[in-house]
C-alpha positions in Angstrom: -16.9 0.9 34.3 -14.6 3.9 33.2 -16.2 7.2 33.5 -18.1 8.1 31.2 -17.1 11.1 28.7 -19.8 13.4 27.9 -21.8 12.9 24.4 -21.4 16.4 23.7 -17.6 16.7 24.0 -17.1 13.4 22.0 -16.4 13.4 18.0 -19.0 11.2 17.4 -21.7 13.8 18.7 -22.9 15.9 15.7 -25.0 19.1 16.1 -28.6 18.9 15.5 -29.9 18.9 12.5 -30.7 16.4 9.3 -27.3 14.7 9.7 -27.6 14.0 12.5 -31.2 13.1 12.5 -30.0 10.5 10.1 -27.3 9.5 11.6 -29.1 8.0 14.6 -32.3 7.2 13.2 -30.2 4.6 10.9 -28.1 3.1 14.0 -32.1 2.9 15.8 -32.9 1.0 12.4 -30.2 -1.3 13.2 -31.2 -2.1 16.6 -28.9 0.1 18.8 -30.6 1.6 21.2 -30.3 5.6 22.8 -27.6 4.9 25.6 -25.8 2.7 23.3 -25.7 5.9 20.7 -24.6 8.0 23.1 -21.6 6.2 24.2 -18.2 6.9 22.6 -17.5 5.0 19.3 -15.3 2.8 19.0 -13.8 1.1 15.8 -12.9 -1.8 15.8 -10.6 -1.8 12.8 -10.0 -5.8 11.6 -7.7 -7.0 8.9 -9.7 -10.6 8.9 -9.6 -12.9 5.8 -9.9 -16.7 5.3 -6.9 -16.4 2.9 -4.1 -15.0 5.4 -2.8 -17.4 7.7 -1.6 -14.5 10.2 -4.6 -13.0 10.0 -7.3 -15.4 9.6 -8.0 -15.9 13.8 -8.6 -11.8 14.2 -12.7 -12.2 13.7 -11.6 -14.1 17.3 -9.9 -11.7 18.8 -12.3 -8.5 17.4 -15.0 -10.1 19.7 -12.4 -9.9 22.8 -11.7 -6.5 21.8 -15.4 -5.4 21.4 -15.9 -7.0 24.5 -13.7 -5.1 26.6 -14.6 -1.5 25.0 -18.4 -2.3 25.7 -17.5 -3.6 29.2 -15.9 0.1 29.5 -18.8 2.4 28.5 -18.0 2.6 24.3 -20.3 1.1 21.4 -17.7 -1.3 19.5 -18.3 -1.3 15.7 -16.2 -3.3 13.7 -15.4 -2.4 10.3 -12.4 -4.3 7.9 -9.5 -3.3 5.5 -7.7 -5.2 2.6 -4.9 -7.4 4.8 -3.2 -9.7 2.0 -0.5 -12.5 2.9 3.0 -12.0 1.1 3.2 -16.2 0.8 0.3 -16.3 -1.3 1.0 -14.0 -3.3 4.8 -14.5 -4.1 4.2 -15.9 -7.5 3.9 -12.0 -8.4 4.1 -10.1 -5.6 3.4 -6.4 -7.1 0.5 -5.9 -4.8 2.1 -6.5 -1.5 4.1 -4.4 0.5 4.2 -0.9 -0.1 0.9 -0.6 -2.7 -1.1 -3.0 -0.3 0.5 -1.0 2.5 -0.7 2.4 1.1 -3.6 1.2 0.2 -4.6 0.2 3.9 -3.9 3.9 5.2 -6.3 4.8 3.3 -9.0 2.6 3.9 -8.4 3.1 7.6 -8.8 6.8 7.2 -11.5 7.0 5.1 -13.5 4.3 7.2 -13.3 5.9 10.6 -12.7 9.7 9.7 -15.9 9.3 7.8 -18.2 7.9 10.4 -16.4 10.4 13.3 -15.6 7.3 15.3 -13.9 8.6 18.9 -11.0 6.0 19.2 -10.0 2.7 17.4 -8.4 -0.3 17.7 -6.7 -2.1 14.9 -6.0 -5.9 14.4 -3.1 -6.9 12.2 -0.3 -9.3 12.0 1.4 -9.1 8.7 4.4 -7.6 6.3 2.3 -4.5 5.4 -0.9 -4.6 7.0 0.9 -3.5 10.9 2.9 -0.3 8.8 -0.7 0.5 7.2 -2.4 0.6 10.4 0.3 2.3 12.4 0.2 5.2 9.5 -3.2 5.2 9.4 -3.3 5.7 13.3 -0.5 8.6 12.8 -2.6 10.5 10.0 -5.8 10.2 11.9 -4.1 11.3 15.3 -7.1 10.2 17.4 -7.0 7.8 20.5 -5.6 4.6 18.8 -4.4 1.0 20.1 -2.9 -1.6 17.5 -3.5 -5.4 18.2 -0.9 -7.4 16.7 -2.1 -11.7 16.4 0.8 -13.2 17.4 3.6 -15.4 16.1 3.0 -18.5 14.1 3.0 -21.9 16.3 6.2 -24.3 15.1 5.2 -27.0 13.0 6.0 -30.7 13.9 8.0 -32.9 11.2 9.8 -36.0 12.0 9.7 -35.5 16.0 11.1 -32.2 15.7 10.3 -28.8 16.0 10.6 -27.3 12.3 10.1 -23.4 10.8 9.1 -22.4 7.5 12.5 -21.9 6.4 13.8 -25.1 6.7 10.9 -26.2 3.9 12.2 -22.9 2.0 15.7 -23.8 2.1 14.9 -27.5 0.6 13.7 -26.1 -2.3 16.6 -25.6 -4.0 17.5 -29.3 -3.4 14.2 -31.1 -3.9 14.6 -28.9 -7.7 17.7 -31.1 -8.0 16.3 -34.5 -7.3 18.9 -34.6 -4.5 16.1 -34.8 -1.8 13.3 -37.5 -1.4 10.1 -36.2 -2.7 7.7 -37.6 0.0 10.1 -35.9 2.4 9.8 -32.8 0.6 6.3 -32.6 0.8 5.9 -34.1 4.2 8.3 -31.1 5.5 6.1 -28.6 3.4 2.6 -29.8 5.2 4.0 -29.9 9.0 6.0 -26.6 8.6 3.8 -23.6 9.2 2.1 -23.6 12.3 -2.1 -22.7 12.6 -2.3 -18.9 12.2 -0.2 -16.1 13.6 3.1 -14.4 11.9 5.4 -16.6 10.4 8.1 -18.1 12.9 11.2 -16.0 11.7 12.0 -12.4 12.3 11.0 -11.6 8.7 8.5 -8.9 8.0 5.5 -9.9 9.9 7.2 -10.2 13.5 9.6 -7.3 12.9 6.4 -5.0 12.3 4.7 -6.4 15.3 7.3 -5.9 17.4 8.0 -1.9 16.2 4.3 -1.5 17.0 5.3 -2.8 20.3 8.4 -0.4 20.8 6.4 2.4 19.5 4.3 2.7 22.8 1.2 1.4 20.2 0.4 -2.0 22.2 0.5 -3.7 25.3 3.1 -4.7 26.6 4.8 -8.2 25.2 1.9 -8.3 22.5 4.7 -8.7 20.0 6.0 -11.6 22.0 2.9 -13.8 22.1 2.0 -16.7 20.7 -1.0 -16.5 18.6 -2.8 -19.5 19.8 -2.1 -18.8 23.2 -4.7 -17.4 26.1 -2.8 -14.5 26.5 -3.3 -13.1 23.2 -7.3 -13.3 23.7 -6.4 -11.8 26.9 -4.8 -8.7 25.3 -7.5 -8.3 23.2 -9.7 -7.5 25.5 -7.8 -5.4 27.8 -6.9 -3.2 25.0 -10.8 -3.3 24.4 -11.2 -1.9 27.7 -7.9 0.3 27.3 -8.8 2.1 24.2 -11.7 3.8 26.1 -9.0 5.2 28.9 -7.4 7.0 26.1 -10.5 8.3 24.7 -11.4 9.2 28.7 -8.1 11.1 28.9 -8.1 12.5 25.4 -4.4 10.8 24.9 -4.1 10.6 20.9 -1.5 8.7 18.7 0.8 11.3 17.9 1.1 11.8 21.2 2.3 8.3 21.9 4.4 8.1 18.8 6.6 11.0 19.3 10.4 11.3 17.9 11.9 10.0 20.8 9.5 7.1 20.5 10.7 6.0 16.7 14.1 6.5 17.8 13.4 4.1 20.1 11.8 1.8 17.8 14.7 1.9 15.4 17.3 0.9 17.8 14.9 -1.8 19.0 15.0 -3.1 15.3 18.8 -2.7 15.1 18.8 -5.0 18.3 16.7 -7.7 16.7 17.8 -7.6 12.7 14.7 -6.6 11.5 13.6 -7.2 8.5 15.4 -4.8 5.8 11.5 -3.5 5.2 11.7 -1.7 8.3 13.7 1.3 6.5 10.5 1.9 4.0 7.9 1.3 7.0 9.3 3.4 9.6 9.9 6.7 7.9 6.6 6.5 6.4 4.9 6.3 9.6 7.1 9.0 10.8 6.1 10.9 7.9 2.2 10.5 8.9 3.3 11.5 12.4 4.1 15.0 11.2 8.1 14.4 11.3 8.8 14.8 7.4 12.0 17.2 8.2 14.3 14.0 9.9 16.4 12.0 7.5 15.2 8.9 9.3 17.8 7.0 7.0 20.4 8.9 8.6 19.1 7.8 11.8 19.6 4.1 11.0 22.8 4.6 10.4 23.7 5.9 13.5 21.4 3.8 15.2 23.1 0.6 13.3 26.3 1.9 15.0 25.5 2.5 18.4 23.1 -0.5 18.9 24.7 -4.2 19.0 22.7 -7.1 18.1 21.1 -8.1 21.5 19.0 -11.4 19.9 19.9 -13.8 17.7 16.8 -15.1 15.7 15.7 -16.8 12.4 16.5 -16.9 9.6 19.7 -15.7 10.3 20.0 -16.9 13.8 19.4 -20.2 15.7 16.6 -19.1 17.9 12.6 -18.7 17.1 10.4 -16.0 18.1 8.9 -18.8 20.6 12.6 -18.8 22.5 12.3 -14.8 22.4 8.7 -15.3 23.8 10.0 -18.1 26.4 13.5 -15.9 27.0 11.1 -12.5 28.4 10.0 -11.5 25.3 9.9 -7.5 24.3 9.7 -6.1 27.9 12.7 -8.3 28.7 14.5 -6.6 25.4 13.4 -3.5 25.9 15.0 -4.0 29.8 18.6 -5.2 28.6 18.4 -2.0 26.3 16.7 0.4 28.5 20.2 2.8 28.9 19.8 3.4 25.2 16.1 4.2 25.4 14.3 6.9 26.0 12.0 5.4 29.2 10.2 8.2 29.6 7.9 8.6 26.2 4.1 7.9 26.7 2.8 4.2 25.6 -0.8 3.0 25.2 -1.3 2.0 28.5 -1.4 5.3 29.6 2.3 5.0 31.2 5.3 5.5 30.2 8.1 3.0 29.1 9.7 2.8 32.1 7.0 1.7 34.0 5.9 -0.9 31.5 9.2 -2.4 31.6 9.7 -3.0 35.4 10.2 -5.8 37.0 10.8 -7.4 33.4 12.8 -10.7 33.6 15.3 -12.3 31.3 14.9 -16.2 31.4 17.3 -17.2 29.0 20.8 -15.2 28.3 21.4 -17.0 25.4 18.4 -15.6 23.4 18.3 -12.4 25.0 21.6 -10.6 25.5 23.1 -7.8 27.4 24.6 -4.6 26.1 27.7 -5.9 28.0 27.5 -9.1 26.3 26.1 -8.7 22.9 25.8 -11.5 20.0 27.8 -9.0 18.1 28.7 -5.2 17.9 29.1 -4.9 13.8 27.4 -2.8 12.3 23.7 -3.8 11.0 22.9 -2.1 8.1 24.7 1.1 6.7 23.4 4.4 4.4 25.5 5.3 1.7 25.6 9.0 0.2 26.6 10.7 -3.4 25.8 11.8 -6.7 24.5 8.4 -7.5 22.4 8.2 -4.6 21.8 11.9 -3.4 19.0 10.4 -0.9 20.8 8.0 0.1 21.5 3.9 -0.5 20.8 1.2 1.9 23.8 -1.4 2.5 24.0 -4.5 4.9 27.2 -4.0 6.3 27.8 -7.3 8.6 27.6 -8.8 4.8 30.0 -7.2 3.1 33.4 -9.8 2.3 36.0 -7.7 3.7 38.1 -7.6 0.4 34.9 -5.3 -0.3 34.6 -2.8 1.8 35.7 -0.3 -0.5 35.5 -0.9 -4.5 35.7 0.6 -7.7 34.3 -1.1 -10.9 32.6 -0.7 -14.4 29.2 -0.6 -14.6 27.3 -2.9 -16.2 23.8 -1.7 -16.9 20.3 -3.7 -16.9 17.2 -2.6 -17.3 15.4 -5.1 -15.5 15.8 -8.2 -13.3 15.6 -10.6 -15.9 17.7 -8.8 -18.6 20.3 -9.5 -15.5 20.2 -13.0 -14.7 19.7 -13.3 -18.1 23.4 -11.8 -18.6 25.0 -13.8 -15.5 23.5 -17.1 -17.3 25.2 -16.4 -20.4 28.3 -15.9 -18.7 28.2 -11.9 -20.0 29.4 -10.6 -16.3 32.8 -10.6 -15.3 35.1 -10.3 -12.1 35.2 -6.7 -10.7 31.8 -5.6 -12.8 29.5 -3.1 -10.9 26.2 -4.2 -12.0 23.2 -1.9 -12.1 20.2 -3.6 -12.0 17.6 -0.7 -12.4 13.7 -0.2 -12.8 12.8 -2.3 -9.7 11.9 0.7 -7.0 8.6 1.7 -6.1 7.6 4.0 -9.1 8.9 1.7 -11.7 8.1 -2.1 -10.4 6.4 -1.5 -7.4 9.4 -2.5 -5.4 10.7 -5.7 -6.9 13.7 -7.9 -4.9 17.0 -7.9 -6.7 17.5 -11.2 -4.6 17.1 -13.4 -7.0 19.6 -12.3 -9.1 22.2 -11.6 -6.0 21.5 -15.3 -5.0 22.4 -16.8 -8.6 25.4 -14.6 -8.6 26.2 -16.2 -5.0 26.8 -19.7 -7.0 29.2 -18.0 -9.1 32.4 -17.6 -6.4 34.7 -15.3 -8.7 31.8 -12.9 -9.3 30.4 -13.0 -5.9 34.1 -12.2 -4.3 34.7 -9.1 -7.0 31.3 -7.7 -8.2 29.0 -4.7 -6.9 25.2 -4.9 -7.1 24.2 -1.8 -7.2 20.1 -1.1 -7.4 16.8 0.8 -6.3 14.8 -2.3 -5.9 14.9 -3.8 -2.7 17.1 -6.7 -1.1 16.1 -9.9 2.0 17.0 -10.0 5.0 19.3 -12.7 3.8 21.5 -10.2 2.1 25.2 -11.0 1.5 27.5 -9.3 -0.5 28.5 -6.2 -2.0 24.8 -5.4 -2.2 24.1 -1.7 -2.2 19.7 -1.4 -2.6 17.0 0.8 -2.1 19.4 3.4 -4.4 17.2 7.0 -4.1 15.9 8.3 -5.8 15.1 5.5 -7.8 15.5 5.5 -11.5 12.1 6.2 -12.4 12.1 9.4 -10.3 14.7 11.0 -12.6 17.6 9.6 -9.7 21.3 9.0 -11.1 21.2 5.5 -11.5 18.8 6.3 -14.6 21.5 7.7 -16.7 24.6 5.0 -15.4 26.3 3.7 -19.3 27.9 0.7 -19.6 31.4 1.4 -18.6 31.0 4.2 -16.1 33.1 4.0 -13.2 31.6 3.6 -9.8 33.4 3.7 -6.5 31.9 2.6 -3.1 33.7 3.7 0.3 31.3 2.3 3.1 34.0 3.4 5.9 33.0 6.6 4.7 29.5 6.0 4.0 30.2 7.5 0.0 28.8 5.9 -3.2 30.1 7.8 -6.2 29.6 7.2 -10.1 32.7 9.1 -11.3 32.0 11.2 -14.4 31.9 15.3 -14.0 29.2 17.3 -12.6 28.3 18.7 -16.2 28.2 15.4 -17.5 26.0 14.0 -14.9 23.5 17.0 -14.9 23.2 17.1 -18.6 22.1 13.5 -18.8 19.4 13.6 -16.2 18.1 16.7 -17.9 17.5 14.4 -21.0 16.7 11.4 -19.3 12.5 10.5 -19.8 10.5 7.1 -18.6 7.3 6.1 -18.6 5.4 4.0 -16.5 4.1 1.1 -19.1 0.4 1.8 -18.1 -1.3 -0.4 -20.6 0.4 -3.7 -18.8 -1.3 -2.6 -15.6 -4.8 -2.2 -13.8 -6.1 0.8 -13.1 -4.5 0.2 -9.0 -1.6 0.1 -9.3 -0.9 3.0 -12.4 -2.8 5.6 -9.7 0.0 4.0 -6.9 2.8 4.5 -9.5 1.5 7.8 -10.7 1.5 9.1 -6.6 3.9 7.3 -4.6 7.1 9.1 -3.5 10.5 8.5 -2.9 12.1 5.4 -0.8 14.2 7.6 1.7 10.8 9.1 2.6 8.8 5.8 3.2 7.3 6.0 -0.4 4.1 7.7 0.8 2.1 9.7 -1.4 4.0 12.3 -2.7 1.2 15.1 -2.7 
């Protein structure tokens, strides 16, 4: 056993009096007896639900966890936030990511800020629930330790190994009657594995694996397979770990430092993270205290210094099981380390250096060196101007070459189906730079303009000439002259608001510039007569308090108080 802190220097001890009188005459009520009260208090924060496939084995690992912190001298008490599933939710997906997200901060604070707890360690696996927690931990700045479930098992089908994707990518087909619908369905049922984050390096597994770079688990808890010993075996150790930090007084902020998000950003750029990553990040580093860095910026240079080091799904040929089998994080982290900073603090009380030693790559073909990368293009690239004075987000490695830079006539849309409704009718032509506005945080809660760019894919001519030009948000599967994430968005009073039908728009990404070319008085004269409002009425009550606080994109959409 740890040594154990004394009562009176610990958060959890309150002075005499009637609160605290109640306080622990409630938790005798309950059966917790005087040394138990006395020892630090831990929360066990749990993002457990039957309906979330990533997260429905975490009331399995919370007892692993409460294990190890009682093992260690602290009183484990579990508490849960909100922790909903993107898949099951896609039908209308305007609670997920960044409302869900926000949301969970504030559960997280307002559970164990309220009740004093010491330290805490929070289970997650999914899109928004890891970014929630990790924001929460940076608000809170108290000994914290996230752990993450796990990736998602491959599913069987026809002898094979099979991921999600392969069912998603049938869909289109099976629509068509080109593809046998027994097949179909068989594919469906064997492609998702038990529990854990789904196979790719979508959301879910990008987020676990910035945790991971952050300092904010164990090591290789981002590389683990969720059915596997070894996560239960992480789940108790950071159990036993998370009263170490409470021991030595090491907080979150401590651990997630500047150096340490720098580090997690080129970590993404090495791994093609999910596109989410550029709302997630800042905002945690916006928790953290480090509101005065254009994190956005950061990427940028980050995108061009960092080459892509693994190749995984979906846009790759390996699975987060071959990054797993290859070394996993550590083994990453290794290949990268002369780009790192090695010396910022992690949760295991060391630094990254010395988590990373003796780390071993297995297979070069899933892990690469900086002297051998899969490629050196550019990721993902920030574009700058009137029209986007906060900047733009633009996959780069995407972009037809033809493209690179552009200058078209807007075509204007107020929403996503007022634009595929357009490209249906035939209504867009070669060379248009079509606006497609109203989707960002404040307006539509962050809708994905990838449906239309994925129609407008089928359309060769269009695809080879056009712009797409929004503040909603984009896939990791985008291709094109895409340009998303435009801030600030429309409903914030940003530029893109006031774009007419026929104004000319110019995009230089060698210079990082995205201009909408009418004169400065022009511009300014239309934004000071520009007015939306938030349709409240077609809304519950939520999501208008999420519109009527949430902040611009560039800054992680937090809450803009």
């Amino acid at each position: 056993m740890l040594k154990k802190k004394k009562y009176e220097d610990m958060r959890s001890c309150w002075e005499f009096g009637e609160a605290e009188e109640c306080r622990r005459g409630l938790m005798y009520g309950m059966g917790y007896s005087k040394e138990e009260i006395d020892r630090p208090l831990i929360g066990v924060v749990n993002s457990w639900n039957e309906y979330n496939p990533g997260h429905v084995h975490l009331d399995k690992l919370a007892q692993r966890v409460k294990q190890g912190v009682r093992e260690a001298g602290g009183l484990p008490l579990e508490v849960m936030t909100t922790g909903i599933c993107d898949g099951m939710v896609l039908k209308d997906p305007k609670y997920i990511e960044v409302p869900s997200r926000n949301s969970i901060a504030d559960q997280v604070e307002m559970t164990v800020e309220g009740n004093f707890f010491d330290g805490m360690v929070l289970l997650c696996t999914c899109d928004s629930i890891v970014p929630g927690h990790l924001m929460a931990a940076a608000r809170l700045d108290i000994p914290a330790i996230i752990v993450t479930g796990g990736y998602m098992p491959l599913g069987i089908h026809g002898g094979k190994e099979v991921l999600h994707i392969h069912a998603q990518d049938k869909v289109g087909t099976a629509a068509k009657g080109l593809m046998d619908m027994d097949e179909y369905n068989g594919l469906i049922e064997h492609s998702w594995g038990i529990c854990g984050g789904c196979t790719s390096m979508t959301t879910a597994n990008s987020m676990c694996m910035i945790a991971e770079a952050l300092g904010m688990t164990l090591p290789n808890n981002s590389s683990t397979c969720a059915i596997s010993s070894q996560i239960y075996l992480i789940a108790y150790q950071a159990g036993k770990q998370i009263m170490n930090l409470v021991d030595e007084g090491i907080t979150a902020r401590q651990i997630m430092s500047v150096e340490a998000i720098k580090n997690a950003i080129k970590v993404d750029m090495a791994v093609a993270g999910s596109a989410n990553l550029i709302l997630h990040i800042p905002a945690i580093a916006n928790e953290a205290g480090y509101s005065d860095i254009s994190w956005w910026k950061y990427f940028d240079e980050a995108s061009n210094q960092i080459p892509l080091l693994s190749h995984l799904a979906p846009s790759g040929m390996y699975t987060v099981k071959d990054f797993d089998m290859a070394g996993g994080m550590t083994a990453l982290q290794m290949n990268l380390a002369s780009e790192l900073n090695l010396d910022v603090m992690t949760v295991t009380g060391k630094t990254l250096r010395e988590n990373i030693k003796g780390a071993k790559v297995y297979n070069p073909d899933v892990i690469h060196t900086l002297d051998n990368p899969v490629m050196t293009e550019p990721g993902i690239g920030v574009l700058y101007g009137n029209l986007a004075p906060e900047g733009a987000i633009i996959k780069i490695a995407a972009v037809p070459s033809n493209l690179m830079t552009y200058k078209g006539k807007a075509k204007v849309f107020n929403s996503l189906d007022e634009s595929l409704d357009a490209l249906r009718s035939g209504k867009i032509q070669p060379g248009d730079a079509c606006v497609v506005r109203f989707l960002g945080m404040k307006a539509r809660f962050g809708t994905t303009a990838f449906t239309f760019q994925e129609e407008l894919k089928g359309h060769a001519e269009l695809f080879n000439s056009c712009a797409i030009i929004t503040d909603g948000r984009f896939s990791g599967g985008t291709s094109g002259l895409s340009v998303g994430y435009v801030s600030p968005e429309a409903a914030l009073g940003g530029p893109l608001g006031v774009i007419e039908d026929g104004d000319e728009i110019i995009i230089d990404i060698p210079n990082r510039k995205i201009t909408l070319n009418i004169p400065d008085e022009e511009l300014n004269k239309r934004i000071s007569e520009f007015h939306w409002e938030f349709p409240a009425s077609d809304y519950h009550r939520f999501l208008r308090l999420f519109v009527k606080n949430v902040g611009s994109m560039a800054h992680g959409c937090i809450w803009d108080c």
